[in-house]
N, C-alpha and C positions, 0 to 999 in steps of 0.2 A: 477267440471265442467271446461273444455275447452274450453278458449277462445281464438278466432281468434286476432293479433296482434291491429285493429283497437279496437273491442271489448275491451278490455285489458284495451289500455290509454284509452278510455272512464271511465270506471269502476275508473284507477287512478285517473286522472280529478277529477272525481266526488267525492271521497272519500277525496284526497286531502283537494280541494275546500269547503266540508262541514269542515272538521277541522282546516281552517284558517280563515273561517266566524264565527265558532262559537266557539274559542280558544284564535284567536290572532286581530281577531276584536274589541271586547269590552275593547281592550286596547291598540290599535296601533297609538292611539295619544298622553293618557297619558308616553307609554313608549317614545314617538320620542319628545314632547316639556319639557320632565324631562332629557331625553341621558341617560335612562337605558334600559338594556340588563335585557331581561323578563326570567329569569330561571325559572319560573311557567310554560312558554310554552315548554321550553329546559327538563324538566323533565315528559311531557307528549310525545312529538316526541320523546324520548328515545326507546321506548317499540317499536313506531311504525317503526322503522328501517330508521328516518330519518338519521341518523349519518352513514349510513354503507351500503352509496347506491352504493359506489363505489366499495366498498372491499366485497373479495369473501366471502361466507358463510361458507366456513373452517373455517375463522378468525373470525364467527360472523356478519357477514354482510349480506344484502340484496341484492346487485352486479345485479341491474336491468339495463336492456338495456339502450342506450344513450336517444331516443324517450321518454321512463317514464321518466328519472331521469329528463331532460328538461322539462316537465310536470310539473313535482312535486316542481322545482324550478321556473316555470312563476307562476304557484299555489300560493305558497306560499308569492311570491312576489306581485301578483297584490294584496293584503293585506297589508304585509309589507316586501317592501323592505329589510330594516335591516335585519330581520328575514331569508328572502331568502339568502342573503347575509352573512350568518356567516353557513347556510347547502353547499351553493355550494361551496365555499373557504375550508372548514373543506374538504369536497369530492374532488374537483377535483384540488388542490394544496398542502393540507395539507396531505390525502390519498393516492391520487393516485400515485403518485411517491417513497412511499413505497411498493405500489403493484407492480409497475412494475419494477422499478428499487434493493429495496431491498432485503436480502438473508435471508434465510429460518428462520435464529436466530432472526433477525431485524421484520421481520412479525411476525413470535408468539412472540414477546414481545412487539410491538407497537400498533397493527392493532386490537386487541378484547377490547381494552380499549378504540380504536379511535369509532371503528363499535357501542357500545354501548354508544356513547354518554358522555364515564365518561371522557374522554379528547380532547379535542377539537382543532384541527389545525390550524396552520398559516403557512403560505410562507412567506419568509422575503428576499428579495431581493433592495426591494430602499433604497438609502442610501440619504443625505444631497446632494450630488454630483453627486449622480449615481440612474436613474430611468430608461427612456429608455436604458442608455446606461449599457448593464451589464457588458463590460468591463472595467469601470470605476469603481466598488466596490475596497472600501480601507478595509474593513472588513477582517482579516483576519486569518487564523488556523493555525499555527506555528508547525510542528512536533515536539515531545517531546520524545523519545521512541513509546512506543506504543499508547500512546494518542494525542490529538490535542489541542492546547491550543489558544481558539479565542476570538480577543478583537476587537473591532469596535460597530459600531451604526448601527439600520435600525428602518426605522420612515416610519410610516402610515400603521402599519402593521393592516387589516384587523383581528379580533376578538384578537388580541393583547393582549387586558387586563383580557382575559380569557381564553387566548391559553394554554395547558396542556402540546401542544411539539410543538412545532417550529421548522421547516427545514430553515436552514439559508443557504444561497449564500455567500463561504468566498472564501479569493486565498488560496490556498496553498503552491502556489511557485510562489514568485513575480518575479522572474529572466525568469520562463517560456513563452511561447509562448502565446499570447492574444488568450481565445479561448478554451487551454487548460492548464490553471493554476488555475482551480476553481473546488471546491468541493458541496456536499452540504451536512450537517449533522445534525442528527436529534438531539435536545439538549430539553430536559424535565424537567418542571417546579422544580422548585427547586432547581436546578444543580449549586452552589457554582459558582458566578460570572454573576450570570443570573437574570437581573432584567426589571423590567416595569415601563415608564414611565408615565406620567399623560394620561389621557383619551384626547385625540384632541376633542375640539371644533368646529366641523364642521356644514356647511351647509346644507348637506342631511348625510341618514343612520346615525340617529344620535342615535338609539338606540341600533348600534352595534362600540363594544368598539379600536375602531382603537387607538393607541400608538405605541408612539415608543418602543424598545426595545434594550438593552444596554448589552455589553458582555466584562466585565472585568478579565480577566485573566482565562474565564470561561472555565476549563478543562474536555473534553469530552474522551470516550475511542473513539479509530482508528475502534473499530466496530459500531460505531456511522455515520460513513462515509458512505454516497448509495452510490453505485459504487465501484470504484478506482478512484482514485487522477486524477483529471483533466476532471471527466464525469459533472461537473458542470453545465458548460454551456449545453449538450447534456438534462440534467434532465430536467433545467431549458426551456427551449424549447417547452420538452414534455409535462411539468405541465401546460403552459401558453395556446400550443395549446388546451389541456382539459378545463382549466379555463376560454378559451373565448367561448365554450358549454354553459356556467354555467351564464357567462355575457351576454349574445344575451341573455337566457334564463331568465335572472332576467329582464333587459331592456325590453324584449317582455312583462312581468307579470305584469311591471311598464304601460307599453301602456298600456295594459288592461284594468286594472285596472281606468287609467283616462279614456280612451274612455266609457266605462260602467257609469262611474260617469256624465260624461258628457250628453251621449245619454239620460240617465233618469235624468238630469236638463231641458235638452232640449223639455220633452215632457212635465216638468209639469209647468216651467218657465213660465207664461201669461206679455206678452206686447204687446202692440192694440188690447186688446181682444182676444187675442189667444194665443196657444203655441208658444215659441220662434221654434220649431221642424218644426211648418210649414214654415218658410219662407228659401228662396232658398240658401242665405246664409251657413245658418246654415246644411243644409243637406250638404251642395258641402264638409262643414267640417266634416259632421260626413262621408261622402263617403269614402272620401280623407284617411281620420284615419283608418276604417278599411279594406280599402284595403292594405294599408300600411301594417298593424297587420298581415293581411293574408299574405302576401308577405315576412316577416321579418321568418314567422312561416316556412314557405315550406323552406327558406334557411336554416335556422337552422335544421331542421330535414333531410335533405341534408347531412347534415354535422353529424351527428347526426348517420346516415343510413353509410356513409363511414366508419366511427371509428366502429361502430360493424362488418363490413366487413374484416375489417383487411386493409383496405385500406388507404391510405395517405388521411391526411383530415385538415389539416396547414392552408392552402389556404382556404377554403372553411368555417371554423370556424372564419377564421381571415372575412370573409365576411360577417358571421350572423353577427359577434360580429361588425363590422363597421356599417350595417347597420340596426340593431336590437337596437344600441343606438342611432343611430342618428333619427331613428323615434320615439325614446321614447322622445326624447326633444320635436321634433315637435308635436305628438298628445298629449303631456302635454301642449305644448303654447296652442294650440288648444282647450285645456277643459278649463283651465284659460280664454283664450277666449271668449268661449261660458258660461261660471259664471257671465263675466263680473266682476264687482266691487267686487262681493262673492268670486271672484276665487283668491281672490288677499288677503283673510281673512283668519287664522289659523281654521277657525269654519267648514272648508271645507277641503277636502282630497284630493283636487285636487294642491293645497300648498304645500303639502307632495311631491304627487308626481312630482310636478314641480321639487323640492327643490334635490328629491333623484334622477331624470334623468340624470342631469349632471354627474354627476361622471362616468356615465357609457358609456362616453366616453371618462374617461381618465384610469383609472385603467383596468389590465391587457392588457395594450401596449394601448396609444391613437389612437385617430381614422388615426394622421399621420401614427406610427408605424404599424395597418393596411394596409393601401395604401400601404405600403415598403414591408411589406411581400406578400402583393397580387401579385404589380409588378413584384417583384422579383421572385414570382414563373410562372407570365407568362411568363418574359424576358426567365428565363430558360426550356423552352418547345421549341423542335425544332418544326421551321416553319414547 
């Protein structure tokens, strides 16, 4: 049967949503107050083509529109964050710049192992000194002959302690031009000089295993390289503007997720004899929330709707992802809020979500580096 595009994400929604209530619910507190990464649910999404939303079906992959795949990662996320957050990083940072950038050799050998789930991806670009700035990585790939020899650090790397290949951001020629003296190459678990450090201790996503990651004299072949020498910085651009799809989209799943917990506190919460839902307060906040929600949603699928166009979509992603986290903070303060004292207890899910909103306005460029890409691309439009 044929369905109409609306039809379609319905049908995903739905389908999603029943396998992250009834998969990764009955455990998405024990996984976040333990900081383990649920491979019980990473071995059931295998089958289902969550690993390989990105990459074409040559390679094994599922390769759905930008629309579903957003779907599938607010889905996933209004449940658990973490969870969301180690499919969209694997898809749209650790993938997708193999699809686009890598050659024919580089995709049949990384892309059917990424598509099913049996290796899992990281982007590794911040360093001790260098987050925003990418032209401050000290990281770097030293030419050898025919191979690359890269030793430096990068710390916070998202699903880190279970990444199978890592695309790293190194210079390749420190004497070159800022801009274009950075590579990025793909280096696989195991790889003699390539090691993981402890699990970070954080605040939120604590069920997805963020570490740093350490490269000691770690010798890669030159066909390990996307690109040519100096597409570094161009890659890394192009991963960031997909990965803030992937960010609006878990942010959005995050709102969700609290505003639902909220609205059904609110209806059954009794003080002065009635629902806390009827008094005027409390609606102006559930309004406020999901019009927001609605609002955050129409930009992202915006943006969402350009990149399957073939159109420039930088701007316009870097807009969900600004404002897709920064309502995630707010209708979390919001559900804590309206819990009151509860919301403020680990025995509520709205804690969680508090806890995981933040970050998602610092990771994949904060909400400043935003504003700088927005500006910057209005400054550059002629009057």
């Amino acid at each position: 049967m044929d369905f109409n595009p609306c039809m379609k994400h319905k049908v995903i929604r739905k389908t999603v949503r029943e396998f992250a209530e009834t998969e990764i619910s009955p455990i998405v507190s024990d996984i976040d107050h333990e900081s383990r990464f649920p491979w019980e649910v990473v071995e059931k999404m295998r089958p289902l083509g969550f690993f390989g939303l990105q990459i074409p079906k040559a390679y094994g992959g599922t390769e759905v529109d930008s629309i579903s795949y957003a779907i599938i990662i607010e889905e996933l996320s209004r449940v658990s964050a973490a969870v969301g957050l180690c499919v969209t990083v694997h898809n749209s940072v650790g993938a997708y710049p193999i699809v686009r950038f890598g050659s024919d050799a580089q995709k049949n050998r990384f892309l059917p192992a990424m598509a099913g789930g049996e290796r899992i991806g990281a982007f590794c670009l911040s360093e001790a000194n260098a987050g925003s700035d990418a032209g401050g990585v000290e990281t770097s790939a030293a030419r050898d002959g025919d191979d690359y020899v890269i030793n430096g650090a990068k710390i916070f790397v998202t699903n880190g302690g279970i990444c199978g290949i890592a695309l790293i951001f190194a210079v390749t020629d420190p004497e070159g031009r800022a801009g274009k003296n950075a590579g990025v190459f793909v280096v696989e678990k195991g790889t003699p000089g390539f090691s993981v450090g402890e699990i970070e201790d954080l605040c939120g996503m604590r069920a997805n295993p963020v570490s740093s990651l350490f490269f000691e004299d770690c010798r890669v072949s030159g066909l390990h390289l996307l690109g040519r020498p100096g597409d570094g910085l161009k890659i890394g651009l192009a991963a960031l503007d997909t990965g803030r799809i992937g960010i609006a989209a878990q942010a959005l799943g995050i709102a969700q997720g609290a505003f639902d917990a909220a609205l059904k506190y609110a209806k059954e919460r009794q003080q002065f004899g009635k629902p806390i839902a009827s008094f005027q307060t409390i609606q102006n906040y559930l309004a406020d929330m999901s019009t927001e929600i609605d609002a955050g949603r129409l930009l992202l699928y915006r943006a969402c709707a350009l990149k399957d166009a073939g159109n420039p979509f930088g701007c316009e992603a870097a807009k969900a992802k600004l404002y897709c986290s920064t309502l995630a903070m707010r209708v979390c303060d919001r559900a804590v809020q309206i819990h009151g004292g509860y919301g403020y207890s680990k025995e509520y899910d709205v804690e969680r979500y508090f806890r995981d909103a933040k970050v998602t306005e610092i990771y994949e460029g904060t909400s400043e580096v935003q504003r700088m890409v927005i500006s910057r691309a209005l400054l550059s439009r002629p009057v």
